[in-house]
N, C-alpha and C positions, 0 to 999 in steps of 0.2 A: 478516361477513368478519373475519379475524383482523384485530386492531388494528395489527400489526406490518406488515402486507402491503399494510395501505390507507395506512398513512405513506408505502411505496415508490410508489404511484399517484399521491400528493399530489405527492411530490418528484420527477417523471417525467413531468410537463406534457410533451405533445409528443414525448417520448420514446415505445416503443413494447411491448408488451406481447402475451405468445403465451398463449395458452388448453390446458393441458395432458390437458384428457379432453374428452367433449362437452358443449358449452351447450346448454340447452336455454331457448327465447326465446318469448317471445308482442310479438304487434302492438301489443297492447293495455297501457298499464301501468297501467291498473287490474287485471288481471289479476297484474302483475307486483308491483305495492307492496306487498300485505299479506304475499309472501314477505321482504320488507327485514327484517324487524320492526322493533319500537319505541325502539331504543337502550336498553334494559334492560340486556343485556348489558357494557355498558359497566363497566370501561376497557381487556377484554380484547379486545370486536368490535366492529365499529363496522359501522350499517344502511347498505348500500348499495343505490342503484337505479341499473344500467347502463340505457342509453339509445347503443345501435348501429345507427350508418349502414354499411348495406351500399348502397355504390356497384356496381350492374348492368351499368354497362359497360367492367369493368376484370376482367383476371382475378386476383379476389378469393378468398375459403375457399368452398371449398364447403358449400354450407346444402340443407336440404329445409323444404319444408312436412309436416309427419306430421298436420295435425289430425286427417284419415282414421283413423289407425290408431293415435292417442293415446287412450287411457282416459279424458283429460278434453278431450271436441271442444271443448267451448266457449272451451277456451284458446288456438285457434286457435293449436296450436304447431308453434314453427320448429326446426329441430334443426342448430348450427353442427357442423362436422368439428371433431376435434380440431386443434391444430397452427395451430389461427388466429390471424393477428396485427393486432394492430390500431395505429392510433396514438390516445394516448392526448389528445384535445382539451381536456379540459376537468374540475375536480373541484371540485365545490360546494357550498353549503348548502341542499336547497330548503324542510327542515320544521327545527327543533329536534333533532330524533331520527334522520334520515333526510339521506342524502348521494345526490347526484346525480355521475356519473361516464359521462362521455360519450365512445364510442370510435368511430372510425372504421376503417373496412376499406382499407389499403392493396394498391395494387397489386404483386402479387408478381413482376412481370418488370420494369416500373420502377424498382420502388426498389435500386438499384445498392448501395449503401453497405449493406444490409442484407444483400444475397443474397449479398456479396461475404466478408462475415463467415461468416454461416452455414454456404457452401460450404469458407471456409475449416479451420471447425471440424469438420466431414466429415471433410474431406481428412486432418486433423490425425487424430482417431482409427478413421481407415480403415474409416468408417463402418459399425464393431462393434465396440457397446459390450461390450469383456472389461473387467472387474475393474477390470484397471490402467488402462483408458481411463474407466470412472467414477470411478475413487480420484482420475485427475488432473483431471476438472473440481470435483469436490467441491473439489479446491485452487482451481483458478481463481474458484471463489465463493467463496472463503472458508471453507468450513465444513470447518473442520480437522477437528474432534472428531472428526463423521462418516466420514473418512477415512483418522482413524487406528483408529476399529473396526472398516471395512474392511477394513484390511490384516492388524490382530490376527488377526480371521479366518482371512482368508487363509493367514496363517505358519501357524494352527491345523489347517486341513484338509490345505492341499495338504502331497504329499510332499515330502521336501526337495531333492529332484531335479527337479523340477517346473522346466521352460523358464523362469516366469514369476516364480522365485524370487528372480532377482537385481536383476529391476526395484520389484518389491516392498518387498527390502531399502533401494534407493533411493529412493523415494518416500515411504517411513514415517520413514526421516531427515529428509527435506526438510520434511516434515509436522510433524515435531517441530520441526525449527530455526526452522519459521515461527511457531510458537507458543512459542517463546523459551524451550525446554527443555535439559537440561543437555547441553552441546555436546560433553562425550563420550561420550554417550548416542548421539546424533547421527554422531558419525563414526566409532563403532560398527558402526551396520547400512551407513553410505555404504561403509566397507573391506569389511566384508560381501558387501556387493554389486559392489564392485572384485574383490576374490578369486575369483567364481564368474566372472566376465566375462572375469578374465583365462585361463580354460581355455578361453576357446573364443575368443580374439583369433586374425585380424581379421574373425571372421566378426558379429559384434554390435559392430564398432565404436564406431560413435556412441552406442551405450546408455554403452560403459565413457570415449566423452570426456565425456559429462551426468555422468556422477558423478566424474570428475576435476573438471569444471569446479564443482560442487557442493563437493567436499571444499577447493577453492579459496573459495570463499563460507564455512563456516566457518574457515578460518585469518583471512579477512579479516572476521570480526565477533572475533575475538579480537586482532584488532589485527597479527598476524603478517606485517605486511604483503608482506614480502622471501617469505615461503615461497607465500603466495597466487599474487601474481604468476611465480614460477619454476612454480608449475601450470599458472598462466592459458598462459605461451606454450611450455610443453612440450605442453596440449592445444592450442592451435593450430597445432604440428609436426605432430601424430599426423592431426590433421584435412588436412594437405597432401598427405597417403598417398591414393595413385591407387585408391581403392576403387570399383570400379563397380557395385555392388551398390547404394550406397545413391543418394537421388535427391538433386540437386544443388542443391535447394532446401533438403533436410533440411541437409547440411552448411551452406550456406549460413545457415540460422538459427540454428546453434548458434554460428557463428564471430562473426553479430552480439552473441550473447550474450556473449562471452568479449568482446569489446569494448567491451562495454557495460560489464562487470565491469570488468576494465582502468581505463576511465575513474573509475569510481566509485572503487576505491583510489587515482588520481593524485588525484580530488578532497578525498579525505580526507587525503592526506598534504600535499596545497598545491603540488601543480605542477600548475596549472591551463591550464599551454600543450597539455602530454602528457592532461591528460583532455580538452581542447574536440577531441583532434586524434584520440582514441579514439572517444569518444561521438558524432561526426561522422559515420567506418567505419560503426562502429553503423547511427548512423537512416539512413545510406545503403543500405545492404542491406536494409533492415527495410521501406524503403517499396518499394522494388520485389519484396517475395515475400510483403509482408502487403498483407494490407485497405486503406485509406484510414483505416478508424479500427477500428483493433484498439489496445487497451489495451498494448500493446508499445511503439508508436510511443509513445504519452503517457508512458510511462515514461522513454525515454530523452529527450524533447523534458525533461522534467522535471529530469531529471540535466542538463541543460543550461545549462535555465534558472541552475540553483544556481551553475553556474561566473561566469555575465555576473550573477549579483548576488553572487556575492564580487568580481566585478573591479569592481561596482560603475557596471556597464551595465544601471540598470533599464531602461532603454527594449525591450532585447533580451530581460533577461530575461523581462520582461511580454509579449511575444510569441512566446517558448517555453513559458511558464505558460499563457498565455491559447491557444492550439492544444490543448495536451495536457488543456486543461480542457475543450474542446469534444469530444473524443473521449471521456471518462470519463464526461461526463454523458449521452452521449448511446447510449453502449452498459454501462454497467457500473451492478447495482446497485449504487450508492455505501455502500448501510449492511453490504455486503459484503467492501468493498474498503478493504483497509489501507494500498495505493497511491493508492488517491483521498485516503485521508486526510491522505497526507504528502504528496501537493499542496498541498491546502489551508493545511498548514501555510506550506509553502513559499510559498504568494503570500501569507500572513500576513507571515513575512517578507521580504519585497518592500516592503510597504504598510508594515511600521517599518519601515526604510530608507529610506522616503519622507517616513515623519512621520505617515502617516496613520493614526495611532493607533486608531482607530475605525475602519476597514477591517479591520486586521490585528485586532483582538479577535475582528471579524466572521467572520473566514477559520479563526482560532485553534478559535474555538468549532463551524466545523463541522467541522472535524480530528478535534476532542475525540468529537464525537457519534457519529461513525464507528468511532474507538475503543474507547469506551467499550461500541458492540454488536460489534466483530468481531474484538476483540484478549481475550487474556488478562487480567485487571486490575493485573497484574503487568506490561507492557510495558513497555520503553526508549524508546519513541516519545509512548506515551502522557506519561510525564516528560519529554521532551522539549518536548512541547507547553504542559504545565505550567509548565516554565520559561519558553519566550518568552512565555506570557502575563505571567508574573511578571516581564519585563522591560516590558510595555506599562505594567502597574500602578507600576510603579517612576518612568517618564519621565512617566506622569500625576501623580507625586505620592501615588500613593494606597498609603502604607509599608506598610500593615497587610495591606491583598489584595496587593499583592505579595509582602509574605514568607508568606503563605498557598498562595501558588502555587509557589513556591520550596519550602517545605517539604514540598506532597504529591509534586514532582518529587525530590525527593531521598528521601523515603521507599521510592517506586517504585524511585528506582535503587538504592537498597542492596540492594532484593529479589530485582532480575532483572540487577543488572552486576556484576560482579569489582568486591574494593573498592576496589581502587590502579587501575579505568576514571575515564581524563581526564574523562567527562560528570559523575561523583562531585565529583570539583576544581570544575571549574567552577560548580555550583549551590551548593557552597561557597563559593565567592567571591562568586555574587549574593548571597548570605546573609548575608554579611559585608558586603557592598556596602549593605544596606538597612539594616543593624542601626546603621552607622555614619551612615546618614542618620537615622536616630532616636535616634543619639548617646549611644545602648548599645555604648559603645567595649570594653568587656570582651568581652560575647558577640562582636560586629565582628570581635574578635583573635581567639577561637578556629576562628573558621571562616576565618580568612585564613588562618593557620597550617596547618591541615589542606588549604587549596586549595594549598599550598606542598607539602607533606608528598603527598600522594597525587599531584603532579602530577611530582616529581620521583621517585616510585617507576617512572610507568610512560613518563616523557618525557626524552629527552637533555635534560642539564641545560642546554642553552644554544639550549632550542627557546624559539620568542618566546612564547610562553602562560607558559613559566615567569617570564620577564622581566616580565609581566604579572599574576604573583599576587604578586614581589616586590614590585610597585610597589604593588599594592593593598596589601600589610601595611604598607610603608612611612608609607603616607599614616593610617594607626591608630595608629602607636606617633606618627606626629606628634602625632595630636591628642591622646595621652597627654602631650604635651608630655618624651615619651621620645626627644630629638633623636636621640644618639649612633646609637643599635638603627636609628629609621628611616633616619638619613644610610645606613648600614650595607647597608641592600635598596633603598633606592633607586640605591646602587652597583652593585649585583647587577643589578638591572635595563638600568642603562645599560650595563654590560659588553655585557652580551648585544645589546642593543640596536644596538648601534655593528658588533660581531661578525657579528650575522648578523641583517639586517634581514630583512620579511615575505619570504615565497615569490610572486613574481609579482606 
């Protein structure tokens, strides 16, 4: 078994797992072990021996007995249908070489949470798979790559007049913007695919508010935030239009989105009343027309969480983290998912805000591992995560892995952010911040300096971050015993200060 594949079984204890062609089983595992092999293979597959309880009085997969009419009788074998799902009990060690993995057969009319989802994702791509309904779960796993050579395809064969041309163009932006590619590249094919939509409005409605609401997501990773939002609720105008054509659930899911979105720019720009009062909208609509645990709700349970630990309600926030981490692990493979990552991150940050130093590295590092298989190496996230580790190494004391960690985060960001992005400042300033706790006041100043310098390129000069890289420089030319210069930005800072204290 691929090495990669039996990591997701190790890490999916009790979770559950579907069998995509037929099994073929014997009664017997002596029959079955000498197919394991011997871990020779290794460190690319790893020997596995399945051991499955089919439960007989539930309705379970359908199985036969073929020993009759198998070539080899004495293997007395069983032959499972495709489409079988199991849950996954147990994964062990029982030889050196050889892995024991124990699955049990659920009942498929009982298990509510499962059927709930499945039928959902049905319903979701009108169960037939064309093109664009496989291009979009290849997103929902993750695997960009493979869906943006889908789509190349695609543009390749079909005519250019082809119905399916304008969703196409949207989906291969999106695809790109998820893998953090050049964002006018990106709302390229999105206008692309607005222009063909708009000849045939209002008949394909809701395809042209998804890439409204899309070309609203790139303004707002470029920071634009005033133009994003003037999308977000002129698409939620367009979506007020009395269209009966579409089904009232479809509308219904995109407006949670745009709400969800909404919330996310109030949370980035620090009015955290207006995002807890969006993101709310959101998972109120979301839980009445999803699943119980579709990876949507975890999403905005997530954006949630992050407002009650800026307002600095762990209590709440750990029970918005702690929900949406019960949904991710229980449905999403996680070394898939760049949203399970940024959970983790998130309750990393939680657990420093607690103190719990050793928690948050723990949460840090399985962000990092996540990333590290289902993101570009080049990611903003992945630096991201880089840096709060490098604040953990910092309040431990430990100068040197922190500014290790500081530095691979700012390497990352120079490669994948605009140079005058506030995340650029900021790992500047931790940089500065560690240098001067190692009482390297030289190097200290040039990175406060540039956390000034890049923060006042891309922020009103009298936002509180900037009051906050003055004061950091301030407190370097002190230890230069350069009074004048620091009295000088520690003014700076309290101007601002006193002017216009935090948002909320």
């Amino acid at each position: 078994m691929p090495a990669d594949e039996f990591s997701k079984l190790q890490k999916n204890i009790n979770g559950f797992i579907s069998i995509n062609s037929f099994f073929s089983t014997s009664p017997s595992s002596a029959v079955s072990l000498p197919y394991t092999g011997d871990g020779k293979r290794r460190p690319l597959f790893e020997s596995v021996l399945f051991e499955i309880e089919l439960k007989l009085d539930i309705n379970t997969v359908p199985f036969a007995d073929i020993a009759k009419q198998s070539q080899m009788k004495s293997e007395n074998e069983v032959l499972l249908c495709m489409g079988a799902t199991f849950r996954i009990e147990s994964v062990d060690k029982v030889y050196d070489d050889v892995w024991h993995v124990k699955l049990i057969s659920i009942d498929r009319n009982d298990n509510s949470k499962l059927a709930g989802l499945k039928n959902y994702l049905k319903n979701e791509t009108n169960e037939t798979l064309t093109c664009l309904a496989i291009g979009r779960i290849l997103q929902k796993m993750g695997e960009y790559d493979k869906a943006q050579v889908l789509y190349e395809i695609l543009l390749a064969e079909l005519p250019s007049n082809h119905l399916s041309i304008a969703g196409i163009y949207n989906d291969f932006g999106m695809t790109l913007f998820k893998t953090q590619k050049d964002s006018k590249l990106v709302l390229n094919y999105l206008l692309q695919s607005l222009q063909l939509q708009m000849k045939t409005f209002p008949k394909y409605f809701l395809c042209c508010t998804q890439t409204l609401s899309n070309i609203a997501s790139v303004y707002s990773e470029r920071r634009n935030f005033k133009r994003s939002l003037r999308l977000l609720h002129v698409t939620l105008q367009i979506l007020d239009l009395d269209v009966s054509t579409n089904s009232s659930n479809a509308i219904a899911s995109q407006r949670s989105e745009i709400y969800n979105n909404i919330g996310q720019i109030y949370l980035k720009i620090g009015q955290l009343s207006l995002s807890l009062k969006y993101l709310n909208m959101s998972l109120k609509i979301k839980r009445k027309i999803l699943p119980v645990n579709h990876p949507d709700i975890a999403l905005t349970l997530n954006n949630i969480g992050m407002i009650y630990l800026k307002r600095l309600d762990y209590e709440k926030a750990g029970k918005s983290f702690e929900e949406a981490v019960e949904i991710v692990e229980e449905c999403l493979p996680l070394e898939q998912r760049a949203d399970a990552a940024q959970l983790y991150n998130n309750i990393g940050l939680l657990e420093y805000n607690r103190d719990n130093l050793d928690k948050a590295l723990l949460y840090y590092d399985k962000a990092l591992t996540i990333q590290l298989k289902c993101l570009p190496p080049m990611h903003w996230q992945t630096a991201a995560v880089y840096n709060n580790m490098g604040h953990v190494f910092f309040e431990k004391a430990e100068y040197k892995i922190a500014l290790k960690m500081f530095h691979k985060s700012l390497t990352i960001g120079e490669q994948c952010l605009p140079s005058n992005h506030p995340e650029i400042s900021h790992i500047h300033q931790n940089i500065g911040k560690v240098y001067r706790a190692l009482k390297d006041y030289p190097r200290a100043l040039i990175h406060c300096i540039n956390a000034v310098q890049i923060g006042l390129e891309c922020l009103p000069s009298t936002d509180f971050y900037i009051a906050e890289t003055y004061r950091g420089l301030a407190r370097v030319y002190n230890d230069l015993e350069n009074y004048p210069v620091a009295m000088q930005n520690f003014q700076k800072a309290l101007d601002i200060y006193v002017k216009k204290p935090p948002i909320d």
